[in-house]
N, C-alpha and C positions, 0 to 999 in steps of 0.2 A: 458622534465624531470618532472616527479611528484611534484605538490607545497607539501613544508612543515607545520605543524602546530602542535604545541601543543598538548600534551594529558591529560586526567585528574589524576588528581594525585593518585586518591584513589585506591587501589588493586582493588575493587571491583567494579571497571569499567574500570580498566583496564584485568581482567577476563572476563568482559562482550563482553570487542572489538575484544580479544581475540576468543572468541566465534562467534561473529559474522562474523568477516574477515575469520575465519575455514568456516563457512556456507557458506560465497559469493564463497569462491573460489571453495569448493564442488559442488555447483548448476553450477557455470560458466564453471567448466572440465565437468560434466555429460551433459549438453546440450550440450558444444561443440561437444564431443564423437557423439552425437546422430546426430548432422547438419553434421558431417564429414568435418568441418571447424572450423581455428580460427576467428568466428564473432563477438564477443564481444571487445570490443574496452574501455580504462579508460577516466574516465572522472573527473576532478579532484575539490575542492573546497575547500573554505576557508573561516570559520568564522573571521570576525572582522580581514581580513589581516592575521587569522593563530592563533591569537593571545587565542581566546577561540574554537580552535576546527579547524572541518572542517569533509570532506570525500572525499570519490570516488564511483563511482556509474561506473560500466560494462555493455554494452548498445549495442546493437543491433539492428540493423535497418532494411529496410523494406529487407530485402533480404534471399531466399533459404524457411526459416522452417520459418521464425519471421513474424507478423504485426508488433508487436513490444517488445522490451525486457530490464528490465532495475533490474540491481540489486544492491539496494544503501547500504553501511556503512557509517556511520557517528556518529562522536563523537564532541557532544557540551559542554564543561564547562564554569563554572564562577572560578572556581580556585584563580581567585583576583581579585572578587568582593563581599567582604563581606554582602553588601548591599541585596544580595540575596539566599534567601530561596534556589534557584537549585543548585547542587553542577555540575550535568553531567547529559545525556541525552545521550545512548549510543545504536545504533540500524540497524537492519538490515531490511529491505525495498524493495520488489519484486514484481514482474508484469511480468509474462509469459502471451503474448495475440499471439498465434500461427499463422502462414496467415491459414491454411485451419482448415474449418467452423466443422468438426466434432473431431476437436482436442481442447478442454479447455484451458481455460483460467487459470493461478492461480495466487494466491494474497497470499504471508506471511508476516507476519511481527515480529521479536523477536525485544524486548527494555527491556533494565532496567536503571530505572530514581534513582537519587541517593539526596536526598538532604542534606543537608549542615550541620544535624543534626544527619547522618550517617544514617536513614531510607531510606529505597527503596523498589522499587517495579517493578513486569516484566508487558508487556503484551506479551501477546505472540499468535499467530494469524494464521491460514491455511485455506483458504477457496478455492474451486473450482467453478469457473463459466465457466461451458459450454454453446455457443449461442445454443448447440443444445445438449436434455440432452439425457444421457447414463447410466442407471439406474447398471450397470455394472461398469463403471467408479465411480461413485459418491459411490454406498456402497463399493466396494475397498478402496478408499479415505478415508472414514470415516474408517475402521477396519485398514489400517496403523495405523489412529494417536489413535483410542483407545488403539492400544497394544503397541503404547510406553506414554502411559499417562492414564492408565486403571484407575486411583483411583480419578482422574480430567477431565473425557471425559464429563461424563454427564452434570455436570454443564458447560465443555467448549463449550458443543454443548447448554446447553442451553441459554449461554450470546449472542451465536454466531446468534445465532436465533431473539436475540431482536438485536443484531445492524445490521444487513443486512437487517430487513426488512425497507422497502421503504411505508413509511403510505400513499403516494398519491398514488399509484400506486397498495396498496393491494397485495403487491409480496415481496417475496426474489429476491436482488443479489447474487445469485448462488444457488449449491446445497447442499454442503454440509459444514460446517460453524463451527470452535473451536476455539473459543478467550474465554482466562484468562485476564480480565481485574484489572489492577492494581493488579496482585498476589504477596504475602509472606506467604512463610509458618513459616519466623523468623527464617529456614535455610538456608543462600545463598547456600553454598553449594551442597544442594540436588534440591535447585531452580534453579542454571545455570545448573543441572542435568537434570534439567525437559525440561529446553529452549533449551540444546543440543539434547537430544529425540525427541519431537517433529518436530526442524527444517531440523534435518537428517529424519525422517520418510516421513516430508511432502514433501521436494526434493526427497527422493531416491523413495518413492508412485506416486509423479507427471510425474516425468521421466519415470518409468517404464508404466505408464498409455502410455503417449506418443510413447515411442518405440513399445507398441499393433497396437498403432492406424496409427502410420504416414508411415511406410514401404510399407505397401499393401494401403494405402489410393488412391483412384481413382481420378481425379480432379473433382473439386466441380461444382456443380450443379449453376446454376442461384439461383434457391428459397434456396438455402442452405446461398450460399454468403450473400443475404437478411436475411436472418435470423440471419447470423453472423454479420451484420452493423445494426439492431436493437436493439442486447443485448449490441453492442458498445454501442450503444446510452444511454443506460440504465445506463451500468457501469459509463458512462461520467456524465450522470444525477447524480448516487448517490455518488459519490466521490467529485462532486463538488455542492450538495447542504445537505450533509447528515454526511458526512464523517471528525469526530471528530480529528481525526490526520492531515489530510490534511490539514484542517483551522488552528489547532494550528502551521502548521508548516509554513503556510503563515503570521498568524498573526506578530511572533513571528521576520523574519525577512525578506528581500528582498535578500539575498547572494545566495538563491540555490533554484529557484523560479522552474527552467526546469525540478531539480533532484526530488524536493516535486511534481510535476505533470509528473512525470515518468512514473505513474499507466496508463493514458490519451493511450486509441489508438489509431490507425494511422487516421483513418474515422470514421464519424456518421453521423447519417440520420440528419438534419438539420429543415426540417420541422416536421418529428415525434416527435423531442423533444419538439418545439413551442407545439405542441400540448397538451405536459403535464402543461403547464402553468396555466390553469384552476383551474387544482387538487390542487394547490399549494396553502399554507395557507400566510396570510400577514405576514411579509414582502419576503417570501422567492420567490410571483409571482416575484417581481421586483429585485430578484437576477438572475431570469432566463430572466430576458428582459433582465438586463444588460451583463449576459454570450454572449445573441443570438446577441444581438448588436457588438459585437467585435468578431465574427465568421465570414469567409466566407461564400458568399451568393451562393456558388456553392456546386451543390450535384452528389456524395457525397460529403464532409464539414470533409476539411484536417485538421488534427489538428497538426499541425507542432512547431517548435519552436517559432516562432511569436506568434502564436497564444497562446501557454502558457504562454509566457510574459503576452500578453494582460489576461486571463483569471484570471491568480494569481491576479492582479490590481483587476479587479474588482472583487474578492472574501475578497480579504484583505479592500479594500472600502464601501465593503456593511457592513461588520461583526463590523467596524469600525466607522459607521453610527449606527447600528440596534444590537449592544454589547446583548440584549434580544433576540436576532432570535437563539444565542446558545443552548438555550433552547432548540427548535426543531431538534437539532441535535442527529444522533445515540449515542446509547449508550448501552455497556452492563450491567451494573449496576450504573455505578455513574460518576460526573464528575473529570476525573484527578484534580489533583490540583494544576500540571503544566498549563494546560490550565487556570484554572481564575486566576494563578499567572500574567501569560504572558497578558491575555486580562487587569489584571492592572496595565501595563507598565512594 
């Protein structure tokens, strides 16, 4: 039976779950349609016992189309706790990682944070990463989400552009990149308008990419699979030493440590990651000793549920030690201000 919990009280997150729980179940029927199965399986959680929240995240595992698949909802409030500035924190959360190597990857993310002063604000978020890229795929991707967000593309491709890039590394994670960070235009309204457009365009754009590619696909090559457990590695890298939601959503609490590293694919190269250690500035070398140190020492380098127990630890221990290394974290223009709410307790 599904756990129970709580929801927030305000219309205007309750619109937003609204919206989100439309998108999960949109993306989770059009993939099924596409695998020709029900693979997606629920998985349930619960803030504080229920009591401020909670979700469910639709998960897919290693089988048929998936490396791995995970589609989260989740709604967090303070509703009775006056003590705090957040009112709700209400969002939807994805990672399409395909098993075969010339099928992409993609990453969405819609939120709208609400605080307790009746201000709020979205992010809103689409990006494609193929291990192997497809200059066909990626400008498709990008003209979806311009023609349903034509008058916020440009500046969305241009935040998207400073938080995917990876500065030790000299690269983007992926190719084609549209985050509104912390947006209002001062009309909810026309702003869950915005976050319903873009998240049906980047599902029903990603899917339709998908159904080109996976029907006629050949099985994969050697150097292709290689290719496709190196950008693993990479996504692995920048989501766990880069990636500004992820930490707030570990800092923040230990309840749903698996669902917050749901992004994580199945395999990574293990010693090509060691290798980027070098590039890395203090203190963020010794957050990648501490990842490699709680990693299997077998390659490929499974990353299973254990292993994201162990991983969230120490990304919540380091950030918790070294509260300055935030700083080097991505960003599209500025820092939420749920995040330095959360880093001070």
């Amino acid at each position: 039976m599904p756990m129970s919990y709580t929801h927030a009280q305000s219309s205007k997150a309750s619109a937003a779950l609204e919206l989100v729980e439309d998108l999960q179940q949109r993306f989770v029927a059009a993939l099924e349609r596409l695998a020709g199965s029900q693979c997606f399986q629920a998985v349930h959680w619960r803030r504080d016992e229920g009591r401020h929240g909670g979700g469910m995240r639709l998960e897919a595992g290693e089988e048929g189309m998936f490396n791995r698949a995970s589609v989260n909802v989740s709604q967090v409030h303070y509703d009775d706790d006056p003590a705090r500035r957040l009112g709700s924190a209400t969002a939807l959360s994805t990672i399409i990682h395909p098993a075969h190597p010339l099928a992409p990857s993609v990453h969405i993310h819609i939120s709208y944070t609400e605080l307790k002063s009746g201000d709020g604000y979205w992010r809103i978020m689409a990006d494609l990463n193929p291990a192997i890229e497809d200059a066909s795929s990626r400008d498709r991707f990008r003209q979806t989400l311009q023609a349903a967000a034509p008058t916020h593309f440009e500046e969305a491709m241009a935040q998207g552009e400073r938080y995917f890039f990876i500065p030790a590394l000299g690269r983007h994670r992926g190719v084609a990149h549209f985050y509104l960070e912390q947006f209002t235009s001062g009309d909810f309204s026309a702003d869950l308008a915005l976050a319903r457009a873009v998240g049906e365009a980047a599902i029903d754009g990603y899917v339709a990419i998908l159904a080109d590619i996976l029907p006629g696909a050949t099985p994969p090559s050697a150097a292709q699979l290689q290719a496709q457990l190196a950008y693993h590695t990479l996504y692995f890298f920048q989501v766990l030493t880069l990636d500004r939601g992820t930490t707030a959503g570990l800092l923040v609490h230990d309840q749903n440590d698996i669902g917050i590293l749901g992004s994580l694919p199945a395999r990574i190269d293990r010693a090509l990651l060691a290798t980027w250690r070098k590039r890395l500035p203090k203190p963020q070398d010794a957050l990648l000793d501490a990842l490699l140190s709680v990693l299997p020492k077998t390659s490929p380098t499974p990353i299973d549920q254990t292993a994201k127990a162990r991983l969230a630890h120490v990304v919540r221990q380091h950030y918790r030690a070294h509260p300055e290394a935030l700083k080097l974290q991505a960003t599209g223009n500025t820092t939420p201000a749920t995040v330095q709410q959360h880093n001070a307790g």
